[in-house]
C-alpha positions as CSV (number, residue, x, y, z in Angstrom):
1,X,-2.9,41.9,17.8
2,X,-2.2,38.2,18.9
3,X,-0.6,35.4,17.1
4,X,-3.0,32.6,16.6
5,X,-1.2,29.6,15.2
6,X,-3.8,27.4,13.2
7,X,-3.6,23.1,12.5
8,X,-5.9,21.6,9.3
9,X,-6.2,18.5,8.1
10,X,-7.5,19.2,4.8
11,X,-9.5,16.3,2.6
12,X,-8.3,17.4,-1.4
13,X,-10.9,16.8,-4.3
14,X,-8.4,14.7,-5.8
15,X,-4.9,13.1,-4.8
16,X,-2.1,15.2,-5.2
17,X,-0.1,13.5,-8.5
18,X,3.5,14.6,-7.9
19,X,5.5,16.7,-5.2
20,X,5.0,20.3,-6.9
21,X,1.7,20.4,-6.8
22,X,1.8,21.1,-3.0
23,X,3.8,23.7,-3.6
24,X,1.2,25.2,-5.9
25,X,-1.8,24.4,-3.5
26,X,-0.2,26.5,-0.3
27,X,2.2,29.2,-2.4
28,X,-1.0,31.6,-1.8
29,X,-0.2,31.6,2.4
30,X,3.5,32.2,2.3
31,X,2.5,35.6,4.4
32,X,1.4,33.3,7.0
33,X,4.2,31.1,7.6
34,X,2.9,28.4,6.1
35,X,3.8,24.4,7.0
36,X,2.4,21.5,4.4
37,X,2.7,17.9,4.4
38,X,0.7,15.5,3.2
39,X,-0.5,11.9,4.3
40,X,1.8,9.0,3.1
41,X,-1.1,6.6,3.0
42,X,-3.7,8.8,1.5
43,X,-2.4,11.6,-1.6
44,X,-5.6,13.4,-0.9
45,X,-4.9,13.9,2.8
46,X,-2.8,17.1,3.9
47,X,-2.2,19.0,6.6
48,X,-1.5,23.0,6.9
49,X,-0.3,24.6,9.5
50,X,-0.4,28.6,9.3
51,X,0.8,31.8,11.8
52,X,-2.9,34.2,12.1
53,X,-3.0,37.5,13.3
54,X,-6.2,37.7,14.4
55,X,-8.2,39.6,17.9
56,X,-9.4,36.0,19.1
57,X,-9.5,32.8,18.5
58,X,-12.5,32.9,16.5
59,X,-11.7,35.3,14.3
60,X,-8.2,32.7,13.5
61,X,-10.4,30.1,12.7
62,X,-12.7,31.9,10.4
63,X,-9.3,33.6,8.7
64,X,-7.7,30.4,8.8
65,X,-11.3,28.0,7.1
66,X,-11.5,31.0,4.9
67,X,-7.9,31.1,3.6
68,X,-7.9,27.4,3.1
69,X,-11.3,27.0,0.8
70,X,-10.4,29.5,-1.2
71,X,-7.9,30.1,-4.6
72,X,-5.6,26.4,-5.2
73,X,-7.9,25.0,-2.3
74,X,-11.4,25.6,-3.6
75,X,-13.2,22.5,-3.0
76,X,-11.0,21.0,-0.4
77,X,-13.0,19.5,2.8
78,X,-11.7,20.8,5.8
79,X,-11.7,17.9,8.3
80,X,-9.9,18.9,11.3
81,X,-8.9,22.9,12.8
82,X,-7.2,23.6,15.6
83,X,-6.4,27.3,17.2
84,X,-3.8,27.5,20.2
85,X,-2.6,30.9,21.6
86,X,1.3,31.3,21.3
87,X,1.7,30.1,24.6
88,X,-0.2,26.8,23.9
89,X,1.8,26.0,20.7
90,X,4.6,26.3,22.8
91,X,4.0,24.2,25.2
92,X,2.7,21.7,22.5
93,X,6.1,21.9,20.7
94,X,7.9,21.5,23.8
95,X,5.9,18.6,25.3
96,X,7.7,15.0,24.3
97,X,6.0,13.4,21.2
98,X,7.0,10.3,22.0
99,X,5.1,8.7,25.0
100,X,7.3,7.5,28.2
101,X,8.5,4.1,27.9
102,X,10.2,1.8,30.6
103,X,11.7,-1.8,30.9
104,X,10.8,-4.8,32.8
105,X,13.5,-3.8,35.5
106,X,11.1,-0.5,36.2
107,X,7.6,-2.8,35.2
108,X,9.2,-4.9,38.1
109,X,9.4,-2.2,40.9
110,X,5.9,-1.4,39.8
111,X,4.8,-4.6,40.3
112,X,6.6,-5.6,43.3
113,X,8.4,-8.3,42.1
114,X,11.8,-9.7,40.2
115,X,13.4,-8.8,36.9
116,X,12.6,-12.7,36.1
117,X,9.2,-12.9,37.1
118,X,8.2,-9.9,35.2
119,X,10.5,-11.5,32.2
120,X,8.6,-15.0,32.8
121,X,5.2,-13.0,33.0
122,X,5.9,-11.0,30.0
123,X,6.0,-14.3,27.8
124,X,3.1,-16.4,29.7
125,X,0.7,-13.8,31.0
126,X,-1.4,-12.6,27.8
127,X,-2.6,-9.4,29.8
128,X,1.2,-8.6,29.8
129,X,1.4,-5.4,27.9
130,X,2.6,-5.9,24.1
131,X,6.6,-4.5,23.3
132,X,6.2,-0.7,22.1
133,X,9.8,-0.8,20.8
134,X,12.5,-3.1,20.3
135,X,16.2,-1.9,20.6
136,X,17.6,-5.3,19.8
137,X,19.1,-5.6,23.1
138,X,16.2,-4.7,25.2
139,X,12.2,-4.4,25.0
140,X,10.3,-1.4,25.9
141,X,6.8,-1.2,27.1
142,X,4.6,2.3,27.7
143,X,4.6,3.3,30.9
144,X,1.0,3.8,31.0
145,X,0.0,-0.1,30.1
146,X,2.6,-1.1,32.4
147,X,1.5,0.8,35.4
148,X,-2.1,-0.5,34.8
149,X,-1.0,-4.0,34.0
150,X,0.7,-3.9,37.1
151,X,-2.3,-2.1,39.3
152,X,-4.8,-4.9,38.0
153,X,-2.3,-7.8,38.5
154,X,-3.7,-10.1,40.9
155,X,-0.6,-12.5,41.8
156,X,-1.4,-15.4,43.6
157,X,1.8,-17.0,46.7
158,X,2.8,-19.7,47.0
159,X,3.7,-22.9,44.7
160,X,1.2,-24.1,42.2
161,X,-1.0,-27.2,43.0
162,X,0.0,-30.8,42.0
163,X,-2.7,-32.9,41.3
């Protein structure tokens, strides 16, 4: 029988009041490799992550909704479920989590022009796409924003007009 490997974001009845109670909410799925966390922002927020032995996918989700609203959980809204096969999560945990990011050296070759015009652009043009992260020595943008900030740029030659 298949490994189906399950990913809930659970909505509690009631925020979570210290760090053990967690432990008491998900002791009931040790069997099924269970992973909790819950949302920094929100105590009533968590998310469980369990290993399913199940013939398909739907039979994972109904073992995985009906393990979660049940015992420590009863009354908790399930907001989000995912299902991925083994090969799936995988490929999920090996996929980068952080998105690519370049710097105006590479947002230049995309553009087809200088290090410093892309450096003055990045300060006077307001469709310039906004820093992602700062290193302190250099700023980095997401490749995504620049390639279509670039691919939408529409430079104009030569020297401005003087009235």
């Amino acid at each position: 029988m298949p490994t189906w490997y399950t990913h809930t974001h659970l909505a509690l009845p009631a925020p979570l009041a210290e760090d053990s109670q967690l432990l008491e909410l998900t002791e009931h799925l040790t069997s099924f490799g269970v992973s909790a966390s819950v949302a920094p922002d929100n105590l009533a927020r968590i998310t469980i992550s369990l290993a399913i032995q199940a013939n398909d996918h739907l039979a994972a989700a109904t073992q995985a909704t009906t393990l979660q609203s049940t015992g420590p959980l009863t009354g908790a809204q399930i907001t989000t479920l995912t299902v991925r096969t083994e090969q799936d999560m995988e490929d999920y945990l090996n996929s980068p989590s952080i998105p690519e990011l370049v710097g105006l050296t590479d947002i230049a070759g995309m553009a087809g022009v200088s290090r410093q015009r892309v450096r003055d652009l990045s300060i006077k043009d307001p469709a310039f796409p906004p820093v992602a992260v700062n290193t302190g020595t250099m700023s980095l943008y997401l490749k995504a924003s620049a390639e279509h900030w670039a691919a939408d740029r529409h430079p104009t030659t030569g020297r401005p007009k003087t009235l």
